[in-house]
N, C-alpha and C positions, 0 to 999 in steps of 0.2 A: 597099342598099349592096353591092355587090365588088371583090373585089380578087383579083388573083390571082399569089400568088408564083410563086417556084421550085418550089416542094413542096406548099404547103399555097392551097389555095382559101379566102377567108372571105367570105359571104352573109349578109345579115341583113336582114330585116323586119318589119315587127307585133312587135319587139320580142323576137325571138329570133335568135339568128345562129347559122350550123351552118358548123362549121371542118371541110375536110375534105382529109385528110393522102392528096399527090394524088403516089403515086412508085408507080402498080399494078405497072409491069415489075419492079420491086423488092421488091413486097409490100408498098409503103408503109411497109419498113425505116427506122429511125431513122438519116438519115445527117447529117454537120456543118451541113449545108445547110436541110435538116429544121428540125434545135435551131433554127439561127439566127432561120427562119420561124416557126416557133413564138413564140419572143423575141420579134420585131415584134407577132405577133398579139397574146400576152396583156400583154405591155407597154406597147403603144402602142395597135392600130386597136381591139381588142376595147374599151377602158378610154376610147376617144373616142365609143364609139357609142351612145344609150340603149337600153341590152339587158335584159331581164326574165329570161334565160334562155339558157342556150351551149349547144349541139349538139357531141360531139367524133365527127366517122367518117370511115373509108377509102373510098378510092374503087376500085372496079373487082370487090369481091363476092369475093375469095379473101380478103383479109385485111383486117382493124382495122390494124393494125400486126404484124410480124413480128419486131420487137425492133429490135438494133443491127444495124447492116447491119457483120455481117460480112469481106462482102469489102474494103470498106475501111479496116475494122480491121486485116484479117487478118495484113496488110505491115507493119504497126507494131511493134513493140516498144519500150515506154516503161516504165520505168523506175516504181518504186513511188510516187516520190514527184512523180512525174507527175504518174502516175494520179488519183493522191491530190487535186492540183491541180484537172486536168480535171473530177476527179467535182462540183468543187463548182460547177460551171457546171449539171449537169443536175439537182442538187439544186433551185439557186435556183429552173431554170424550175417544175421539179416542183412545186415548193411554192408559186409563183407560184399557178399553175394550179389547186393544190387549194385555196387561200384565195381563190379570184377570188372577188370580191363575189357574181356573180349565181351562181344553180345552175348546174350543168353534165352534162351527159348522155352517156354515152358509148352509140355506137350500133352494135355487135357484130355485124358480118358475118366470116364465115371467122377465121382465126385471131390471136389477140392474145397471142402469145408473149413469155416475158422482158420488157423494154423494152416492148412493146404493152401487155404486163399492166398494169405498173407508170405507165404514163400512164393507161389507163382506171381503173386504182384513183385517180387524182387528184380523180377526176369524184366527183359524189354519188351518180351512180345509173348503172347499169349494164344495159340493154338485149342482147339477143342475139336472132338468128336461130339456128334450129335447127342451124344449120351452125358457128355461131361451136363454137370450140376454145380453152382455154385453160391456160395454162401458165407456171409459171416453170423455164426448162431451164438455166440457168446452168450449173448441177452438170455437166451433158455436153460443159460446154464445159471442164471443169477451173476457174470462176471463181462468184462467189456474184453472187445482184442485188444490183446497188448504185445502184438508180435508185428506191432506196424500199423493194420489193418483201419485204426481210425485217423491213420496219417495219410497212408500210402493213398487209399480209397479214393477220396474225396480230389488229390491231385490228379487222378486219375481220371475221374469222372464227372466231377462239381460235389459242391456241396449239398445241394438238393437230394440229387439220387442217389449218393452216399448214404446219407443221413438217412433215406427210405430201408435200404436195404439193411443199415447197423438196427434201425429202430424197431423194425416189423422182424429181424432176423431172419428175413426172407432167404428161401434157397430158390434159385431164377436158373432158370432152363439155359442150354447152350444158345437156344435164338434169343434168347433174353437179351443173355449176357453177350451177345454181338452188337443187339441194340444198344444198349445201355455202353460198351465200350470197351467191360470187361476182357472181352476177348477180340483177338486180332481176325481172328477169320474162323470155319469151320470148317470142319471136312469130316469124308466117313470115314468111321474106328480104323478100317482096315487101309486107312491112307495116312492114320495120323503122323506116324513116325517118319513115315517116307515123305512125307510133304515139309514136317518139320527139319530132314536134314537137307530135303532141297533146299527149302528157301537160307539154312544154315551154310552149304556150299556155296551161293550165291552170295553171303554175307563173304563168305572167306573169298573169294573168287576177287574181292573188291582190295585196297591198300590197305594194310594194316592197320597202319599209323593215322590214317585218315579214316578209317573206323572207329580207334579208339579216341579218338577226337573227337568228333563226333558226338558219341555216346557221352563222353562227358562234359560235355559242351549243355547239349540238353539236360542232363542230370542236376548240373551246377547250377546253371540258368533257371531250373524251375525253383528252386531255392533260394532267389537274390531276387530284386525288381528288374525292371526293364534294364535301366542304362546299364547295372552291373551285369546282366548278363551278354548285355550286346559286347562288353569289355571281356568277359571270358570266348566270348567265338573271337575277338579280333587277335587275341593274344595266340586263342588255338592254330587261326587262319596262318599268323605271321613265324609261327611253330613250324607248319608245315610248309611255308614256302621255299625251304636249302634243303626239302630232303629229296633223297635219292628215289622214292616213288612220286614224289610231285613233279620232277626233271622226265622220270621215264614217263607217267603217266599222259604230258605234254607230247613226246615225242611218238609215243604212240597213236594219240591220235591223228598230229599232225602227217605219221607214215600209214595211217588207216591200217593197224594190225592192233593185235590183242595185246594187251599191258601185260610185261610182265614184272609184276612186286616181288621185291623182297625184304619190305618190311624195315628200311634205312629210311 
């Protein structure tokens, strides 16, 4: 399957689809146009296709994303309660996109700044080439992230080194941002894609249903205290114990052959 917006490219086969945020002369900057394509993708094409797994990358090797595009900001001026308004549009996709059912991989070439940041933090896992850069600069713009970035951050990574990184507006190198936790792993440019639909085929390779459990289990769980989250895995666990991949996935191992899911 393809399709291809204004902005944004989406590909999928063998059950993985790689979205790829397609404005290079731009840096693949978040503009109106962007959001909007984005909106189609995780609201509609991505949620019509049978995916085990989502790809998020830029195209053209300078950047992920570059944040808000700027210049079409720049002529505005809107009022607080605007703002306020507007913000809650990039909230929704945001959040969209970090609850999608299936996992989602974000795959880090050149720099993911501000806004870049703050969508690849949506993902669950975080890929870079040695050249990826990352940062939230808001502060040098005179404004704070408001696209997640002083939420998401911090659960991320603590509050300390959060706080280093919003408050210095630090942009931190690929080995940085390994240390720090930013990113999942590194590899070179010319491996990025290919390593990110491996480990993506190995996600689908695995039960559906026990994926997306999974994933939301942690999601939930980071959001509640201890005991409530221990009560969302037990509910997800006893979810999953009459389905037709936890029967096979038993029986496969008990006949020492490969599972085969379908996703019941």
């Amino acid at each position: 399957m393809r399709e291809v917006l204004e902005t944004v490219v989406y590909e999928s086969s063998d059950g993985v689809a790689t979205v790829t945020l397609n404005r290079p002369e731009r840096m693949n900057a978040l503009s109106s146009a962007m959001m909007g394509d984005l909106e189609r993708v995780f609201f509609d094409i991505a949620r019509r296709d049978p995916l085990q797994c989502l790809i998020l990358t830029g195209a053209g090797g300078r950047a992920f994303c570059a944040g808000a595009d700027i210049r079409e900001r720049a002529g505005a001026s809107p009022r607080g309660v605007a703002t306020y308004v507007e913000l809650d549009r990039t909230r929704r996709l945001f959040r969209v996109i970090e609850q999608f059912e299936r996992p989602t991989i974000a795959a880090i070439d050149g720099v993911a700044l501000g806004g870049g940041l703050e969508l690849a933090l949506c993902c669950d896992l975080r890929i870079g080439s040695p050249a990826a850069r990352v940062g939230l600069t808001e502060l040098r713009l005179g404004a704070i992230p408001a696209a997640g970035g002083t939420q998401r951050l911090p659960r991320l990574i603590g509050q300390g080194r959060a706080k280093e990184m919003l408050l210095l507006a630090d942009i931190v190198s690929a080995e940085e941002a390994l240390r720090l936790g930013v990113l999942n792993r590194v590899v070179a440019s010319d491996r990025l894609l290919a390593e990110a639909r491996e480990i993506a085929s190995r996600i689908a390779s695995l039960a559906p249903l026990a994926t997306m459990f999974a994933k939301r289990a942690v999601n939930e769980g980071m959001e509640v205290g201890l005991d409530a989250g221990l009560e969302i895995e037990r509910c997800a666990a006893a979810l999953l114990m009459e389905t037709d991949d936890r029967k096979e996935g038993m029986r496969a191992f008990v006949e020492k052959r490969a599972p085969r899911f379908a996703g019941r």
